[in-house]
N, C-alpha and C positions, 0 to 999 in steps of 0.2 A: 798303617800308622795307628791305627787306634791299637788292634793288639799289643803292640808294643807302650803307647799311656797307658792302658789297663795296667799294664806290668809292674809299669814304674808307678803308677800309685799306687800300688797295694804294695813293694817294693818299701816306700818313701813311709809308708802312714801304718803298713802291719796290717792292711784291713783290703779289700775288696773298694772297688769304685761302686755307688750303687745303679746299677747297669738296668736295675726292672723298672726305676723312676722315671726311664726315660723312653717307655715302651711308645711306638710312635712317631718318635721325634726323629727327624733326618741325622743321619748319623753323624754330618757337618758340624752338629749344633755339638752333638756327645762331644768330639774331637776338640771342638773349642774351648768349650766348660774345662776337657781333663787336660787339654795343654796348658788353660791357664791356673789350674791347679800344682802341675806338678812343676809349670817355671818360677811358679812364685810361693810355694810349699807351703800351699793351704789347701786344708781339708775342703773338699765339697760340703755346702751346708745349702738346705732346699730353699730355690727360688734364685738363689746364688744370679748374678748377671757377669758378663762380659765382655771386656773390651777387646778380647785377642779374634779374629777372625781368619782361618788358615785357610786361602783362596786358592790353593792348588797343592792338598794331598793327597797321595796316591792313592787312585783308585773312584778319587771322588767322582771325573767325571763322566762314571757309568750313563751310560743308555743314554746320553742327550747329543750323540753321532760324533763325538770327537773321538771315543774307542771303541766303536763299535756296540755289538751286543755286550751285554754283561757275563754270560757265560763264553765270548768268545767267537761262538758261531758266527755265521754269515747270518746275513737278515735272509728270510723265506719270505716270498711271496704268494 
């Protein structure tokens, strides 16, 4: 899901999302910011908040035992 925002924002605006602003930050939060950028066709501008919260995209709920490992594997013990 985020691949695909990245897309359409630089698609939508001719630019890049800026993606190194948000070094650290759970990716949930990135997803949020750019869904609600590109639903509502406004540029990201820094500090920017939001009310969109996407509570089940794919992928999100890595490693907390709903799909398992994150690369797939079995868990080792």
């Amino acid at each position: 899901m985020l691949e695909m925002l990245l897309f359409q924002y630089n698609d939508m605006f001719g630019e890049p999302f800026p993606l190194k602003l948000f070094a650290g930050k759970p990716e949930i939060d990135v997803i949020d910011i750019l869904y609600d950028c590109v639903s509502n066709n406004k540029r990201y501008e820094e500090g920017m908040k939001t009310t969109v919260h996407i509570d089940d995209a794919p992928g999100l709920h890595k490693n907390d035992g709903r799909e398992g490992p994150a690369d797939g594997s079995e868990a080792r013990s």
